[in-house]
Structure formats: structure tokens, C-alpha cells
C-alpha positions in Angstrom: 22.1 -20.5 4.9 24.2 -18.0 5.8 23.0 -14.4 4.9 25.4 -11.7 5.0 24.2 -8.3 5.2 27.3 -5.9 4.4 27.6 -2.4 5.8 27.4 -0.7 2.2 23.6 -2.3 1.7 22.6 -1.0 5.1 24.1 1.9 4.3 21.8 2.3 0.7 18.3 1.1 2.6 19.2 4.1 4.7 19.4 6.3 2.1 16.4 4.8 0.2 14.2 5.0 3.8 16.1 9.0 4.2 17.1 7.5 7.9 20.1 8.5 9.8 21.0 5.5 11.7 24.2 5.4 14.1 26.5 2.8 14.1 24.3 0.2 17.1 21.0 1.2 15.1 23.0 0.1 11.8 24.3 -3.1 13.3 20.6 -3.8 14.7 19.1 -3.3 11.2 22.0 -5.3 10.0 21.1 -8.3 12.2 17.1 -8.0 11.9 17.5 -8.4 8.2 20.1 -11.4 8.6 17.4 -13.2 10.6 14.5 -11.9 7.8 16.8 -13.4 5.3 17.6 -16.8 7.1 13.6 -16.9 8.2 12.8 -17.5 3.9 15.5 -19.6 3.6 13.7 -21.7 6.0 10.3 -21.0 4.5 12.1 -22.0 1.1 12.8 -25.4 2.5 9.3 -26.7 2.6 7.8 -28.7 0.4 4.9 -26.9 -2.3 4.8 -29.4 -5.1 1.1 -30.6 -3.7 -0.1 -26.4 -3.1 -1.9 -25.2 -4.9 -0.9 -21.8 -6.2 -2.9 -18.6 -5.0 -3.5 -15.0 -5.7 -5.0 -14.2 -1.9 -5.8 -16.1 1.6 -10.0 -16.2 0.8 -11.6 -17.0 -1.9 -12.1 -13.6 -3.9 -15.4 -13.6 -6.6 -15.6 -10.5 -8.6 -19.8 -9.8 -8.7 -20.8 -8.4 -11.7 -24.2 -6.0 -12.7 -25.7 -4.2 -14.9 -24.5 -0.7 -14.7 -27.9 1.0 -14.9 -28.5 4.5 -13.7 -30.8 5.0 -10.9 -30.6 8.3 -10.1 -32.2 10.8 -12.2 -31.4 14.5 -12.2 -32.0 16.0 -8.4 -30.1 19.4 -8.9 -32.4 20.6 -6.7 -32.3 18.6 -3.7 -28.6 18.4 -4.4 -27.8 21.9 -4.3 -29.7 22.3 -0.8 -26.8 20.9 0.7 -24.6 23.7 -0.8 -23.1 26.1 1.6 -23.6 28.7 -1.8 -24.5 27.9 -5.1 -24.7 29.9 -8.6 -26.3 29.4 -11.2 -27.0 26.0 -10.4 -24.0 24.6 -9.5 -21.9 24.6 -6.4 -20.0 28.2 -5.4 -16.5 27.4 -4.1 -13.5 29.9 -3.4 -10.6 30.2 -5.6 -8.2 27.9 -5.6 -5.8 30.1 -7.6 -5.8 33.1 -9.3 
């Protein structure tokens, strides 16, 4: 098929990408999406009826578990890797004031 890019559209993905293309760049980007366009055109030509439809390339199993806790409460060993603690908790500047 024949896919026509116009000037204005190239024009608007400029703006939406906030590139400032000059006039070969635009007429490059003009003829790369042209020849995406024509490339699923083609890709809309073949035949599906027998494929069966899928969500990803590999086989993707969600694995379930119990969600049990293993950890108990380490504030100790936990708070040896703080640079400065207080009061049992981790001591960290301001972030505002």
C-alpha cells in the first residue's frame, strides 16, 4: 500500500519527541516511517487464522506461595549497618526544612 507521511504529521512527532529537525532530517523521518508503515502492511498480508493468539514469546507461569514471614525482628543487627542511628531507627539528614 501506499503510505503517505505528510509534512504536518512529521511536523507533530516533532513536537511530541521536542526535536528540532531540519528540512533533510524531516524528509529522512518522513521516509523511515513510510517504509515502517509499508513493512506492517506487508506483515498484515499473512495469513493468522491457524495462530494461535499470544500475550508473550515464552511461555510465562505465574508461581505462587505462601506469603509467610521469615524474618523476625533483627533491629539490632539491622541497625549495625547504620552510618547513625537514634533511638533505634536509622538517623538521616533533612531533606527539608
Amino acid at each position: 500500500m501506499a503510505n503517505v507521511i505528510s509534512d504536518e504529521t512529521i511536523e507533530y512527532v516533532g513536537i511530541l519527541a521536542k526535536l528540532e529537525l531540519n528540512d533533510a532530517e524531516k524528509e529522512k523521518a518522513k521516509q523511515d516511517m513510510t517504509s515502517m508503515l509499508d513493512y506492517i502492511d506487508q506483515l498484515n498480508e499473512l495469513d493468522t487464522t491457524d495462530v494461535e493468539p499470544m500475550s508473550h514469546v515464552f511461555p510465562v507461569n505465574n508461581v505462587f506461595r505462601e506469603d509467610i514471614v521469615t524474618n523476625t525482628d533483627d533491629r539490632e543487627n539491622i541497625l549495625k549497618n547504620a552510618p547513625e542511628q537514634k533511638n533505634g531507627m536509622f538517623n538521616v539528614p533533612k531533606t527539608f526544612s
